[in-house]
Kinemage of the C-alpha trace (Angstrom):
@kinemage 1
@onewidth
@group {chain A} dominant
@subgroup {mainchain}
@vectorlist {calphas} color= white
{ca unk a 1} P 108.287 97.451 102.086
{ca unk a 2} L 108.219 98.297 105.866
{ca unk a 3} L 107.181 101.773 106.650
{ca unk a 4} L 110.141 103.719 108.791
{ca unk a 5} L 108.524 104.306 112.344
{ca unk a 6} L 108.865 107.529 114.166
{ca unk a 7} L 108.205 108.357 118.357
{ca unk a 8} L 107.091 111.409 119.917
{ca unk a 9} L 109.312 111.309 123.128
{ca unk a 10} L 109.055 114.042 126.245
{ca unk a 11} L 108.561 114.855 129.457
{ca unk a 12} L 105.163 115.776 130.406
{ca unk a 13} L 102.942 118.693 129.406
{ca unk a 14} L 105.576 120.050 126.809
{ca unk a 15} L 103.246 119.342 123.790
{ca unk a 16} L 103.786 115.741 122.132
{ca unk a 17} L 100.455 115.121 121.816
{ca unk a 18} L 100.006 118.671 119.385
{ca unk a 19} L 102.572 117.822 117.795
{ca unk a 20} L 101.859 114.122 117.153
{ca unk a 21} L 97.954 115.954 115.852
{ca unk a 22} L 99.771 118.836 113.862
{ca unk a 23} L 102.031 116.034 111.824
{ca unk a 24} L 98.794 113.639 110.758
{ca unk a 25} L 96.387 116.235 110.135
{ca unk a 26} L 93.724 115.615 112.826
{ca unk a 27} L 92.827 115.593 116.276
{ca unk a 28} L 93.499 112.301 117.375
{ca unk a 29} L 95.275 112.414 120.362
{ca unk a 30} L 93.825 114.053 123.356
{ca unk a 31} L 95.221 117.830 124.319
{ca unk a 32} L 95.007 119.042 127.665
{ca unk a 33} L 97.362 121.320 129.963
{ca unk a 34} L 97.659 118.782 132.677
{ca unk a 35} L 100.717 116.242 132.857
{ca unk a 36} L 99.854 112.873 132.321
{ca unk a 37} L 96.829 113.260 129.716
{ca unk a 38} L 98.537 110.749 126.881
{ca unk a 39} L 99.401 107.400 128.939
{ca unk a 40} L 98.956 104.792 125.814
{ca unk a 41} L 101.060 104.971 122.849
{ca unk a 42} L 99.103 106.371 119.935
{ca unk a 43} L 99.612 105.574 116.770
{ca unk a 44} L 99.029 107.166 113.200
{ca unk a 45} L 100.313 107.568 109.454
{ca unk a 46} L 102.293 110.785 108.704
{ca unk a 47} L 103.713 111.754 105.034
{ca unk a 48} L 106.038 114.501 104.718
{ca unk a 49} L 107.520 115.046 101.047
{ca unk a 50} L 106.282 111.759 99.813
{ca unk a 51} L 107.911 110.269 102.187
{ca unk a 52} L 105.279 107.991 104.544
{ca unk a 53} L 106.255 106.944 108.155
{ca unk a 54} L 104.151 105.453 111.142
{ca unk a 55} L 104.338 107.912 114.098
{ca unk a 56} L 103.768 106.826 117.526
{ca unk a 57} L 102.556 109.898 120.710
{ca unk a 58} L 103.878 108.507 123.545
{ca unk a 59} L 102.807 109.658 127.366
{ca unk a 60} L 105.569 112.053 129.233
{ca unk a 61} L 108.127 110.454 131.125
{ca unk a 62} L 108.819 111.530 134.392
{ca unk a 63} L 111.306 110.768 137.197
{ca unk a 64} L 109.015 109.100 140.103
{ca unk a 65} L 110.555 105.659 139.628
{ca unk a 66} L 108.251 104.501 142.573
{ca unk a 67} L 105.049 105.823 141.221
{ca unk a 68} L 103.511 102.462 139.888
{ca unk a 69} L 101.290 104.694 137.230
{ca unk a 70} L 104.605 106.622 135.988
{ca unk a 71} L 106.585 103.398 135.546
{ca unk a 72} L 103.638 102.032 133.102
{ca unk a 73} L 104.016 105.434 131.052
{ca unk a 74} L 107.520 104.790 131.305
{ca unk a 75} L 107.571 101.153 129.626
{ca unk a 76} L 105.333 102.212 126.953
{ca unk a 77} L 107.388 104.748 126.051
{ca unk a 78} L 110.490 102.468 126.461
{ca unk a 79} L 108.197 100.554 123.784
{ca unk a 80} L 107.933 103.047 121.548
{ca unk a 81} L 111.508 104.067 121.609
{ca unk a 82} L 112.297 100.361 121.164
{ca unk a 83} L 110.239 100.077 117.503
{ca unk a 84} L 111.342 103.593 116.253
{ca unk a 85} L 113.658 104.502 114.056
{ca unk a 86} L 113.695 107.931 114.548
{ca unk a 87} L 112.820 109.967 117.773
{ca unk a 88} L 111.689 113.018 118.114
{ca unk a 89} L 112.399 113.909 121.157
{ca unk a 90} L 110.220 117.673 122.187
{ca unk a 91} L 111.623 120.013 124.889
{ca unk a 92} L 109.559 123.138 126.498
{ca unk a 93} L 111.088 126.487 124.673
{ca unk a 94} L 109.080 128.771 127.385
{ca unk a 95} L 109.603 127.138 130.592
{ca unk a 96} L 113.524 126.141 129.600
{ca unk a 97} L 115.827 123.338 130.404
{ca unk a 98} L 114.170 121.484 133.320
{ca unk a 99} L 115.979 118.464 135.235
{ca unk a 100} L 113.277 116.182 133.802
{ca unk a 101} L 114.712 117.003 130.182
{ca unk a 102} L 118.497 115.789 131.193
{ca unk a 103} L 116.383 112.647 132.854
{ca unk a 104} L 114.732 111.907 129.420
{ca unk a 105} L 117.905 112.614 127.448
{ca unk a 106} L 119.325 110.113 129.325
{ca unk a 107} L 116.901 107.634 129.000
{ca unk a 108} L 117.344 107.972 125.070
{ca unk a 109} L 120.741 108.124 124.631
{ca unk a 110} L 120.647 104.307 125.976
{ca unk a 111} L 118.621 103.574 122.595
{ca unk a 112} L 121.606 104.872 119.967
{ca unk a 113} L 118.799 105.859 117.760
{ca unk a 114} L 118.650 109.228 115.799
{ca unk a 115} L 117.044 111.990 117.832
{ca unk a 116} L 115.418 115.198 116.365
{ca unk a 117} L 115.600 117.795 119.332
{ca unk a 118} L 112.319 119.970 119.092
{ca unk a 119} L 112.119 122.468 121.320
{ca unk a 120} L 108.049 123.458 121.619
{ca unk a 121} L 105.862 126.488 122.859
{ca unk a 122} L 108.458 129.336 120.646
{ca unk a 123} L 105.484 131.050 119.001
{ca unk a 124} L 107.521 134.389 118.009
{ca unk a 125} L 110.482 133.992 115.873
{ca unk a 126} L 112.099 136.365 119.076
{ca unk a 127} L 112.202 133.300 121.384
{ca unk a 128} L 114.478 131.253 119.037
{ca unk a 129} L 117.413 132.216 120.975
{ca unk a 130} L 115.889 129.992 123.996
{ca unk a 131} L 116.560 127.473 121.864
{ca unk a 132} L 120.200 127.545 122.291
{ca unk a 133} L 120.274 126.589 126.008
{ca unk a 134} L 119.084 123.044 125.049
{ca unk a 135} L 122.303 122.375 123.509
{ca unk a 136} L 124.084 120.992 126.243
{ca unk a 137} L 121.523 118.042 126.200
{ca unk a 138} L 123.876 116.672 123.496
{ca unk a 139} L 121.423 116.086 120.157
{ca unk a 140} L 122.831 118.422 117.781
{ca unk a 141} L 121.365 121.658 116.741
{ca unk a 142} L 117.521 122.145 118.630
{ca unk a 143} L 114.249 123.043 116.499
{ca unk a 144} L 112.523 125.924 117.235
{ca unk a 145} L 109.247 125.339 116.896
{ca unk a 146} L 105.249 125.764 117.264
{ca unk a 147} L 102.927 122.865 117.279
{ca unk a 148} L 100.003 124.685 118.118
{ca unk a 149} L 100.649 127.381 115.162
{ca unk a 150} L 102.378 125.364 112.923
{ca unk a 151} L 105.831 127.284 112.709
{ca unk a 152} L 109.129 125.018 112.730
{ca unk a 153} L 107.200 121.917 112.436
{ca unk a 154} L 108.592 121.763 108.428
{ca unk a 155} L 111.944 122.241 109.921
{ca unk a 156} L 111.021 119.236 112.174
{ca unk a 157} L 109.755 116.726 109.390
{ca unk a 158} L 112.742 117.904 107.102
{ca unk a 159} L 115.143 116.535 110.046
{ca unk a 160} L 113.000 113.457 110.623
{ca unk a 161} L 112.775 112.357 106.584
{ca unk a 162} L 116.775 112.965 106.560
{ca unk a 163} L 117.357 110.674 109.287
{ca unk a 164} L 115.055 107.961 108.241
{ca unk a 165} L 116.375 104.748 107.009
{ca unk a 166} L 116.626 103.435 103.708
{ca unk a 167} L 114.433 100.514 103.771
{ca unk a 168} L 114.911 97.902 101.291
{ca unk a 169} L 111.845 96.525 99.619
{ca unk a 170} L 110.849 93.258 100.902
{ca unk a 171} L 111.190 89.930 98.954
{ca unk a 172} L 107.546 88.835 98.851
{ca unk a 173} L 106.796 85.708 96.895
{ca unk a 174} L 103.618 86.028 95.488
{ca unk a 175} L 102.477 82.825 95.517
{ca unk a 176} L 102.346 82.702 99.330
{ca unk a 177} L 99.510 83.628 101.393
{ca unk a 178} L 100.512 85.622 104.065
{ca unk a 179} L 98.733 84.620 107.515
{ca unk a 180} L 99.168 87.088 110.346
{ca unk a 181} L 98.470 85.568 113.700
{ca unk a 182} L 97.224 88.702 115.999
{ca unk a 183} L 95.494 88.945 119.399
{ca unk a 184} L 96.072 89.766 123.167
{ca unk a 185} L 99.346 88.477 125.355
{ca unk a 186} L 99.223 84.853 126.253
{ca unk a 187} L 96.126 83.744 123.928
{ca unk a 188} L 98.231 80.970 122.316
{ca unk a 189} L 99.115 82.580 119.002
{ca unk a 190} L 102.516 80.723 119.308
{ca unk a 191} L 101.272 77.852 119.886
{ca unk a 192} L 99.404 77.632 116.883
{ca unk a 193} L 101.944 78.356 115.147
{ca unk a 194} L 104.596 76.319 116.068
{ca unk a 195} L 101.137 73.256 115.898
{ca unk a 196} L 101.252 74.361 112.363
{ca unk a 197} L 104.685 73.813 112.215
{ca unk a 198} L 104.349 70.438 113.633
{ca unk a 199} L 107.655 71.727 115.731
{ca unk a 200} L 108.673 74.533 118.261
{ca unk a 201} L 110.230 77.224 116.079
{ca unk a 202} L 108.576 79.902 117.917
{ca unk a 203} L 109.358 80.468 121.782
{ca unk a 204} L 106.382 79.353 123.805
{ca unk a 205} L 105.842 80.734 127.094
{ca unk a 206} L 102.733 81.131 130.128
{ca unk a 207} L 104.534 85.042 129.979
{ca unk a 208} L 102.506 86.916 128.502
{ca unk a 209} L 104.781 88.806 126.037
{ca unk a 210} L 107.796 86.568 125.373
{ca unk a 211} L 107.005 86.443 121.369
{ca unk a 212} L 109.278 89.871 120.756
{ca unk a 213} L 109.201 90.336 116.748
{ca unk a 214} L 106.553 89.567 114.075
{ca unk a 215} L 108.297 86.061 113.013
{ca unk a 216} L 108.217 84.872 109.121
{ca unk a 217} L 107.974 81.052 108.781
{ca unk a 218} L 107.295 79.851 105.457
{ca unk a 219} L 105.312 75.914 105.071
{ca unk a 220} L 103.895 74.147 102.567
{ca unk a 221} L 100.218 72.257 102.595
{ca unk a 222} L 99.419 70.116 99.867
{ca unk a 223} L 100.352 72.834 97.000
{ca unk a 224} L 99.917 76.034 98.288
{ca unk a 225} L 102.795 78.179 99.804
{ca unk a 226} L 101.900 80.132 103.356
{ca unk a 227} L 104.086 82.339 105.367
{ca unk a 228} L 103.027 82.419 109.280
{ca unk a 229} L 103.638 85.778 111.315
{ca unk a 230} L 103.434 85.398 114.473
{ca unk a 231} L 103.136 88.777 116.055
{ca unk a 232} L 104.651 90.076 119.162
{ca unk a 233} L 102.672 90.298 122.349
{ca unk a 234} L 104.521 92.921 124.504
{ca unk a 235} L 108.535 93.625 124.514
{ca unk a 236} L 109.776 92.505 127.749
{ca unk a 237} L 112.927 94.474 129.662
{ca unk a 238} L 112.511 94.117 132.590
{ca unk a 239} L 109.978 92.992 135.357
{ca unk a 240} L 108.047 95.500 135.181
{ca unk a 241} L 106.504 94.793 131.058
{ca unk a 242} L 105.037 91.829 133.125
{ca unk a 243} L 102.769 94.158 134.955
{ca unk a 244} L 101.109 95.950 131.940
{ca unk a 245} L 98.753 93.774 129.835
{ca unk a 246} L 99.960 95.159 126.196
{ca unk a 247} L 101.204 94.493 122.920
{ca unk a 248} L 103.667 96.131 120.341
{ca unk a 249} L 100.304 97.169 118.398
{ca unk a 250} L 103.186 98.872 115.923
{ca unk a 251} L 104.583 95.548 115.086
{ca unk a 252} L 101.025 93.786 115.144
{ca unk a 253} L 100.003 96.423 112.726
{ca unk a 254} L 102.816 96.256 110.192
{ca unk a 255} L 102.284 92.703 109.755
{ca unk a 256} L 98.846 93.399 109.054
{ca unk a 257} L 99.639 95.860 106.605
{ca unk a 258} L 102.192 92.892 104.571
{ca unk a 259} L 99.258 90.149 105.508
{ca unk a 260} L 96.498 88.852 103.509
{ca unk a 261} L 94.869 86.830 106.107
{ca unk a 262} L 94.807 87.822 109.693
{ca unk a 263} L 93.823 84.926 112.621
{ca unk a 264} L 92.091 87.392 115.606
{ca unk a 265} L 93.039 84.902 118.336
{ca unk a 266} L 90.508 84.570 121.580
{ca unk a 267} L 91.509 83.118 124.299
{ca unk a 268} L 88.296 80.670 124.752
{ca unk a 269} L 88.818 80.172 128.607
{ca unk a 270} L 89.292 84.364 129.247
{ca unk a 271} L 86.790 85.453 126.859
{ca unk a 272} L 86.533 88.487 124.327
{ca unk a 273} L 87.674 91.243 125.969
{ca unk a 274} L 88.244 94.930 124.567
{ca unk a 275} L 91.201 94.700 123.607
{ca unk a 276} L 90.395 91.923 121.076
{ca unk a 277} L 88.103 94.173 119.495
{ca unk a 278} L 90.975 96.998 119.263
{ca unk a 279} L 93.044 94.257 117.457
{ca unk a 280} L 90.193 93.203 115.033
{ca unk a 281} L 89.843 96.592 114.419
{ca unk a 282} L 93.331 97.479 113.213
{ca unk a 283} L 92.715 94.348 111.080
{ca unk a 284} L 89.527 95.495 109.793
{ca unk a 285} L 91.350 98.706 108.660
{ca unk a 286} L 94.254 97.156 107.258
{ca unk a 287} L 92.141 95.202 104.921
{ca unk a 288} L 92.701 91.702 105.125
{ca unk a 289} L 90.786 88.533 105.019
{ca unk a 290} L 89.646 88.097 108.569
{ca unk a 291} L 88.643 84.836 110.670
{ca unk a 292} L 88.448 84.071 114.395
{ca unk a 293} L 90.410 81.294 115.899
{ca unk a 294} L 88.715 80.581 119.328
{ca unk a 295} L 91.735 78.679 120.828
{ca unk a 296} L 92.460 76.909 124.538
{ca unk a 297} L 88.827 75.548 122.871
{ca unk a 298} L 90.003 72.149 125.362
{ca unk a 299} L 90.146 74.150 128.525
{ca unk a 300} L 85.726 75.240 128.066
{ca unk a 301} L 83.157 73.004 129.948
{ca unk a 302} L 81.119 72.085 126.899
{ca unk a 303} L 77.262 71.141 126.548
{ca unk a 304} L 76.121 70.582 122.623
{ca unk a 305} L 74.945 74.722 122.634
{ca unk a 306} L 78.793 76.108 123.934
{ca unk a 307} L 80.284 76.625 120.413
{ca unk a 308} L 77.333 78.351 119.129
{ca unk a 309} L 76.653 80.659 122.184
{ca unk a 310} L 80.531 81.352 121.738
{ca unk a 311} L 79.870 82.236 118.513
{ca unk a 312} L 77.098 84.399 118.728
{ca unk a 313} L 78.956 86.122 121.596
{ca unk a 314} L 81.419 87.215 118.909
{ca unk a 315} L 78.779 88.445 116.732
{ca unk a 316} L 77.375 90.506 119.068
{ca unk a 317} L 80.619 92.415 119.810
{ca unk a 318} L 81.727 91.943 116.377
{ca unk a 319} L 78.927 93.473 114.358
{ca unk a 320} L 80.096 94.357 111.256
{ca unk a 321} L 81.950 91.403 111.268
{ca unk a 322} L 79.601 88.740 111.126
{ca unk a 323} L 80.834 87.892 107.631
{ca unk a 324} L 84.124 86.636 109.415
{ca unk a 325} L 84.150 82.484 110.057
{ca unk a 326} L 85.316 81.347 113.048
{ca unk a 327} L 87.116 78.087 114.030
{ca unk a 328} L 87.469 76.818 117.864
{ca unk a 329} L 90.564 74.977 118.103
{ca unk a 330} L 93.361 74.003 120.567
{ca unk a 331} L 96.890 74.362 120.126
{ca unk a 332} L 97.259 72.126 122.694
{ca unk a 333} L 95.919 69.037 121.669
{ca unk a 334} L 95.438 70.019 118.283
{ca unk a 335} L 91.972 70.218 117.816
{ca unk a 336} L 90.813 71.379 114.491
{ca unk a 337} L 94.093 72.645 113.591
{ca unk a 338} L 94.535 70.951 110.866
{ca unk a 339} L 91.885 73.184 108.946
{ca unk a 340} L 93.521 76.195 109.685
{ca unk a 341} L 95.251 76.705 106.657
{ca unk a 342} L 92.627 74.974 104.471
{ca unk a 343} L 90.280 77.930 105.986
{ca unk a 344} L 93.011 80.633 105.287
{ca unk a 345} L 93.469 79.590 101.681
{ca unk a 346} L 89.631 79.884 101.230
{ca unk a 347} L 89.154 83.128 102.473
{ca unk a 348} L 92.232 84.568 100.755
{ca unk a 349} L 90.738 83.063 97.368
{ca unk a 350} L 87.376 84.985 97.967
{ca unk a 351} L 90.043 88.112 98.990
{ca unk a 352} L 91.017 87.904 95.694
{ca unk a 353} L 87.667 87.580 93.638
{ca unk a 354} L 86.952 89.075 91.268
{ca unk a 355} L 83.287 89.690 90.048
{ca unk a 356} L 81.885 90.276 86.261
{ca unk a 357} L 80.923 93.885 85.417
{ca unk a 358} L 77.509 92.321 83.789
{ca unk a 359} L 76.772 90.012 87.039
{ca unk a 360} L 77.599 93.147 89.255
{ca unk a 361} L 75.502 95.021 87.627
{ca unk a 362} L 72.874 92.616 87.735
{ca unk a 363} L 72.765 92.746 91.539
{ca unk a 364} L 72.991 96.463 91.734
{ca unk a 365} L 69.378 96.840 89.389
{ca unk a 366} L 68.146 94.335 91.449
{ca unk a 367} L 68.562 95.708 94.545
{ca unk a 368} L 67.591 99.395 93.426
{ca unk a 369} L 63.699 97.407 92.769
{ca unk a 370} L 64.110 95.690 95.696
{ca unk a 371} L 65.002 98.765 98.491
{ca unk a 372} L 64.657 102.037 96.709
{ca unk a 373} L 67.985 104.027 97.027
{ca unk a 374} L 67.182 107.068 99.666
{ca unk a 375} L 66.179 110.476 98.475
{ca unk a 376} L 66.552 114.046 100.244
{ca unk a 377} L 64.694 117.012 99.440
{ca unk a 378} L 62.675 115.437 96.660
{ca unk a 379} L 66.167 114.436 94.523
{ca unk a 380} L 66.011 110.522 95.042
{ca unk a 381} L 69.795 108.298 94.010
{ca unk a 382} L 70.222 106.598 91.117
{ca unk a 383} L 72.302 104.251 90.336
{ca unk a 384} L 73.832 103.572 87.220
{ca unk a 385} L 76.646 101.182 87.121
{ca unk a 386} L 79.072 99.426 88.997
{ca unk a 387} L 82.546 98.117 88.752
{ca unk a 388} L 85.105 96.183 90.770
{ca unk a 389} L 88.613 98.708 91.241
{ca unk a 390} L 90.445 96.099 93.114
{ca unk a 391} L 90.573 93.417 95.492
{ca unk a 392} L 92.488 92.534 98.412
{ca unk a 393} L 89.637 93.508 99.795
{ca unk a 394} L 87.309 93.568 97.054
{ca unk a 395} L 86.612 97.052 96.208
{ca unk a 396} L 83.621 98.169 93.883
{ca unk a 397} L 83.081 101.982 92.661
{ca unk a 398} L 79.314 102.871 91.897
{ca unk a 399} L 78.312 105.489 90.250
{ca unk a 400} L 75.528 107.755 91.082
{ca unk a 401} L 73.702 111.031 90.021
{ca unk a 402} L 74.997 112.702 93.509
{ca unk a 403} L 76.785 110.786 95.971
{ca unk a 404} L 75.831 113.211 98.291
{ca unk a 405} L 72.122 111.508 98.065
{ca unk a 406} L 73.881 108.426 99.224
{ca unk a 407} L 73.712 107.180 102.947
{ca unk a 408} L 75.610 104.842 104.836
{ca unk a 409} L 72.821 102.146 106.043
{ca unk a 410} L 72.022 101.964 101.588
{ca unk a 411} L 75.667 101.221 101.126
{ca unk a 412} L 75.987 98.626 103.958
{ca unk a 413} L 72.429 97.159 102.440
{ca unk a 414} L 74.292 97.257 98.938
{ca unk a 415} L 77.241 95.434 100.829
{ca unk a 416} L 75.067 92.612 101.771
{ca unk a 417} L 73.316 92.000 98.172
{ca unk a 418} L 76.561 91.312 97.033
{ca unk a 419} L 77.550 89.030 99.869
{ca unk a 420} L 74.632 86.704 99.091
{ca unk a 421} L 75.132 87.048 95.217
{ca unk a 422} L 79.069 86.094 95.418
{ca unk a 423} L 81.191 84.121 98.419
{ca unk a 424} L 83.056 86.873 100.132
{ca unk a 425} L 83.093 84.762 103.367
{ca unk a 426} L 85.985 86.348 105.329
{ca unk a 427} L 86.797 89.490 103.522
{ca unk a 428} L 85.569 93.042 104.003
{ca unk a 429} L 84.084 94.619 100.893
{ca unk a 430} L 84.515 97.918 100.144
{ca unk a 431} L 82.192 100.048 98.777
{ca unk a 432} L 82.901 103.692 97.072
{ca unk a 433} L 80.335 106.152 95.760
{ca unk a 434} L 81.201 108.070 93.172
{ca unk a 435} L 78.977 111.318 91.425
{ca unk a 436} L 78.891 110.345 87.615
{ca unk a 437} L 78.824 113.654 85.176
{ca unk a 438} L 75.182 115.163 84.539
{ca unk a 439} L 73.160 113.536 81.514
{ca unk a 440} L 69.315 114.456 80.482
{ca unk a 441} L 67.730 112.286 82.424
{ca unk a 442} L 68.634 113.598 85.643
């Protein structure tokens, strides 16, 4: 099922980004007392009553149409408000109605979306009644509220849950492997796609950004069933998206979160830039079976060493990723394409494996004689047995005399003694420590 989305709208400097941290629990998004601070969208999970939601901060909108830097806030936010289906939109309770707020409330009433009217900075319950000026913006009754103590913000997440849709589960046939297609503007995702296809069902288009939703296309190969999603690059409204080089990471992300195999798509003619590894990262997190499709692979001058410095280029930004394949094709003439989904159905098999508690086991003893586990303060870990939780990704629980003993580097070492016992080629494993109760030996 999709998860509702929710955006943090404002003007600057009246305390989104506190907000946005108060609501997920951590200090994610940077907090200072100068305008402008928050120019990217940030993104996060927030829960409220059982209820789950993806929240987007958003950078403060102001009214300098002509100031190039305020018009790329400006789109992001539009961006945000675009994938939201509920915005919170936060006022300043101590400074008061400002001209900026009836600029903002007028750039959201174009989006006929719910609004939540917050009004921020009303740290005594005294101030409430400055609430009531902010009225006459035309969103109801206004929140009092604290982000930066915490009082109101339940009031807040009580109006957001009762505005958020009812989403109705998605049909997901489980016999299909998902295959999310994810990467920068303009690297060809598309393309590939509609290759796959063997026909143009997805626009195509030198703009960077024309793709606008995460597209389901079901196809058949020989007998397994695949769905491609084809993720958006960035919304366009407008000439100005075509001066920003983003990406509705929301939508990107959600079809992660449904995927079980995710293409990172380089553009082999650009090269890896940082915003690929932002987008292998949210992959990475998500949990799915990862490869690397280096595509435009016909537009590279080529000696008999290009593919392999290519590849160890990708390694070396990629470093805890080395255990993810990767395929140079071209969408354009259709080189190698054809073992695109042949590669996705292999690594979504070893997504899927499963491992025998003996043979785990087996590795585990053997690699406790071959590195000793680490010790602190002469207690050294043992480890007594292993099991696999789950999969998609794999996920194995260990148990230990103290998992406080354990260290990161012996649980990425453990990682790799199972990646040459079993063929996890293109899945993340996921390894959890976990203290087992006290017997006599310890």
């Amino acid at each position: 099922m999709p998860t509702p989305v929710v955006a943090i709208v404002g003007r600057a400097n009246v305390g989104k980004s506190t907000l946005f941290n108060r609501i997920v629990g951590q200090r994610l998004s940077i907090v200072e007392d100068i305008p402008g601070v928050t120019r990217d969208r940030l993104y996060a999970k927030g829960e409220w009553n059982g209820v789950k939601f993806d929240l987007i901060d958003t950078g403060g909108i102001e009214m300098d149409e002509e100031d190039e830097m305020e018009n790329l806030i400006r789109v992001q936010a539009q961006l945000a408000i675009d994938e939201a289906d509920v915005i919170v939109f936060v006022v300043d309770g101590k400074h008061g109605l400002a001209v900026q707020d009836e600029y903002v409330a007028n750039f959201l009433r174009k989006s006929k979306k719910p609004i939540v009217l917050a009004v921020n900075k009303l740290d005594h319950h005294n101030h409430h009644p400055q609430s009531y000026e902010f009225y006459q913006l035309g969103f109801g009754e206004p929140i009092p509220m604290s982000a930066e103590h915490g009082m109101g913000t339940g009031d807040v997440l009580d109006a957001i849950v009762e505005q958020l849709p009812q989403l109705a589960p998605e049909e997901v046939d489980e016999d299909a492997i998902r295959i999310a297609f994810i990467g920068r503007p303009n690297v060809g995702k598309s393309s590939l796609v509609n290759r796959l296809l063997g026909e143009n069902r997805v626009m195509v288009s030198d703009v960077a950004g024309t793709t606008r939703d995460a597209i389901d296309t079901p196809i058949q190969h020989e007998d397994q069933k695949y769905v491609l999603v084809d993720t958006a690059g960035v919304r366009r409204r407008g000439k100005v998206y075509e001066h920003i080089e983003k990406y509705s990471v929301l939508r990107a992300l959600r079809a992660m979160e449904r995927a079980d195999v995710c293409f990172v798509v380089i553009d082999a003619a650009r090269g890896i830039a940082e915003q690929d590894k932002r987008v292998a990262g949210y992959a990475l997190d998500a949990g799915c079976a990862i490869a690397f499709l280096v595509n435009k692979w016909d537009a590279v001058e080529k000696d008999d060493k290009t593919a392999h410095r290519f590849e160890e280029e990708i390694r070396s930004h990629f470093p805890f990723m080395r255990w993810a394949p990767v395929l140079f094709v071209s969408a354009l003439t259709g080189q190698r394409v054809s073992r695109v989904l042949d590669l996705a159905r292999s690594i979504a098999e070893n997504h899927v494996f499963r491992v025998q508690t003996s043979a785990l086991n087996r590795v585990l003893a053997d690699a406790q004689i071959s590195v000793a586990p680490p010790s602190s303060k002469g207690r050294k870990l043992k480890l007594y047995y292993g099991t696999q939780a789950s999969v998609k990704p794999p996920t194995f629980v260990i148990f230990v005399n103290d998992q406080e003993l354990s260290h990161f580097s012996y649980e990425r070492y453990l990682e790799n003694q199972l990646r040459e016992a079993f063929d996890f080629q293109g899945t993340p494993i996921r390894i959890r420590v976990r203290t087992r109760s006290q017997t006599s030996d310890d």
